[in-house]
C-alpha positions in Angstrom: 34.1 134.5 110.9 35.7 131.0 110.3 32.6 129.1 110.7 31.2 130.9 108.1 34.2 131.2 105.9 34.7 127.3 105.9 30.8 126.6 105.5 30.2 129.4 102.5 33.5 131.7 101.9 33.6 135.2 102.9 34.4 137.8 100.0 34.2 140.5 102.3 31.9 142.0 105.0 31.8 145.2 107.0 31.2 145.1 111.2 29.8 147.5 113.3 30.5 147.3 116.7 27.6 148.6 119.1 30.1 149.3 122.0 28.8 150.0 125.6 30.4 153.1 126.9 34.1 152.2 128.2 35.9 154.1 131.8 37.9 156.1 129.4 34.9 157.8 128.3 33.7 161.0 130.3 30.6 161.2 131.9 30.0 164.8 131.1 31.2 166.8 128.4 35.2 167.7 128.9 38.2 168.3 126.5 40.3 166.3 124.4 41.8 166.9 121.6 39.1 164.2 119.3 36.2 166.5 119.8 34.1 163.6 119.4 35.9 162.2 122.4 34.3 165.4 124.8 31.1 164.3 124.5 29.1 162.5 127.5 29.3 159.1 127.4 26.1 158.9 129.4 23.7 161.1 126.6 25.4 160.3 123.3 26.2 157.5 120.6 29.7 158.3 119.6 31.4 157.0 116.7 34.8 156.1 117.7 38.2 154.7 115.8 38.7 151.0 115.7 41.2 148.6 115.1 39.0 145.3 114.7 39.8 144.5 111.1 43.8 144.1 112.3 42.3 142.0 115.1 41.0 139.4 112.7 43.8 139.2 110.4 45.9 138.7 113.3 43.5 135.6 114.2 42.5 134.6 110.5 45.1 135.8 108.1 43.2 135.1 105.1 41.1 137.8 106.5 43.4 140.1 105.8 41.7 142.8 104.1 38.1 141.4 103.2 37.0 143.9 106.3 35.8 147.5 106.8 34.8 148.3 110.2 33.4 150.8 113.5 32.5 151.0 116.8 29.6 153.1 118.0 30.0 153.7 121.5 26.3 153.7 123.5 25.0 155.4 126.7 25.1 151.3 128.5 26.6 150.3 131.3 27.6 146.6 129.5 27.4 144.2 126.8 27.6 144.8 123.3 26.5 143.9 120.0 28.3 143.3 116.5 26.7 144.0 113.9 28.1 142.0 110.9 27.4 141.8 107.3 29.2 139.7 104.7 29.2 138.6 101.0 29.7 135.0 100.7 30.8 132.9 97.7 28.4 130.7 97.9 24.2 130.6 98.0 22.8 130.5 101.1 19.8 131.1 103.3 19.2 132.3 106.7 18.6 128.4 107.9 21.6 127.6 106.5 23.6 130.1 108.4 22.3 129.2 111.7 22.7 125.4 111.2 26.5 126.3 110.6 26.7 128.4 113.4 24.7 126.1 115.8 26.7 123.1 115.1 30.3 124.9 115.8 28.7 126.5 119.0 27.6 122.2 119.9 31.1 121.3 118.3 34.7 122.6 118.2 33.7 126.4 119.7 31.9 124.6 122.5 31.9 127.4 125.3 33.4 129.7 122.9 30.7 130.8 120.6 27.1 130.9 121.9 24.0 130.8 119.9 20.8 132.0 121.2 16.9 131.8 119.6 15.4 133.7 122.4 13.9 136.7 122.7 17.0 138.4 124.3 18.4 142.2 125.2 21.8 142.8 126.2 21.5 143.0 129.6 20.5 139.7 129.5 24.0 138.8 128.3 25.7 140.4 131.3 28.5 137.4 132.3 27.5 135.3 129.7 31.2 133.5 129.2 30.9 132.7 126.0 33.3 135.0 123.3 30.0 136.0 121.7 26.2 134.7 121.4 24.9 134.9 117.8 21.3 136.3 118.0 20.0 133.3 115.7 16.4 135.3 115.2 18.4 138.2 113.8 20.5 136.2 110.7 19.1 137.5 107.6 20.2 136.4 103.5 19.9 138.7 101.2 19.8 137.7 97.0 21.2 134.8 98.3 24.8 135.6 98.8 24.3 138.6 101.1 24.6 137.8 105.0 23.7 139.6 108.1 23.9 138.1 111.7 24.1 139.9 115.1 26.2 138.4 118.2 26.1 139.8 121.6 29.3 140.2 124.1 30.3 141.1 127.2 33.7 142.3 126.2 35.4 141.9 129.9 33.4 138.8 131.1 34.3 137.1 127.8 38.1 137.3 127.7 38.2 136.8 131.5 36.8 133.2 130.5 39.3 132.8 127.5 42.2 133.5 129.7 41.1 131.3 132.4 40.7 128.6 129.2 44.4 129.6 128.1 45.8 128.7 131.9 43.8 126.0 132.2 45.4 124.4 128.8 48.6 125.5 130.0 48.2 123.7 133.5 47.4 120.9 131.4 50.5 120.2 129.4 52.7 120.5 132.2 
């Protein structure tokens, strides 16, 4: 989201997070008292409640609010994919997007962010240790100002790699 917010300003988006089913989920039907929540995490897509847009303005405050968002929960064993669409503030085009996104991933989110122009699933992105992977084929522009990329994660492999980052920085001041 910063990348894009320095490069073209965001003026709000909506996310949809294709989630891979987590342990909390059954794996037949059972109760609880979200009746979505009974369902088999093995034979459905359930929509579930997320908390994602607090997550950003936590991390970008001047986030706060320019967000709707969901998760999807998906009959896969791991890796997921956000789905992200935003209004900008200024014209754009698809190119113009990716060049933005592959310099940061070359630049200061070395490691971080990923960018990828292959032909990819996400099984392929199993351990990846990057926080995400922006499927670069998948960026679309809309009347110019509309935006639409998709970025692949493995949720657990991911942050395992930003913590080890975290200690490693800490070891370092020391």
């Amino acid at each position: 989201m910063d990348v894009l917010d320095r490069e073209l300003g965001i003026a709000n988006g909506a996310i949809t997070t294709i989630h891979s089913a987590m342990n909390d989920q059954p794996v037949i039907d059972s109760h609880h008292l979200d009746l979505r929540k009974t369902r088999s995490a093995l034979t459905s897509i359930i929509p579930v409640a997320t908390s994602l847009e607090k997550g950003i303005a936590r991390i970008l405050p001047r986030m706060k609010g320019k967000f709707e968002t969901l998760t999807l929960r998906v009959p896969t064993p791991n890796v997921s994919l956000m789905d992200i669409t935003l209004t900008v503030e200024k014209n754009t085009t698809s190119k113009q997007v990716n060049l933005a996104l592959i310099r940061a991933s070359q630049g200061r989110l070395s490691g971080i962010l990923g960018v990828s122009e292959e032909q990819l699933v996400s099984c392929d992105f199993n351990h990846d240790p990057h926080s995400c992977v922006v499927d670069l084929v998948q960026t679309r522009v809309s009347a110019n100002r509309l935006v639409k990329i998709q970025a692949w994660f493995d949720n657990e492999w991911g942050f395992a790699n930003r913590m080890l980052d975290t200690t490693l920085a800490a070891l370092a001041v020391r």
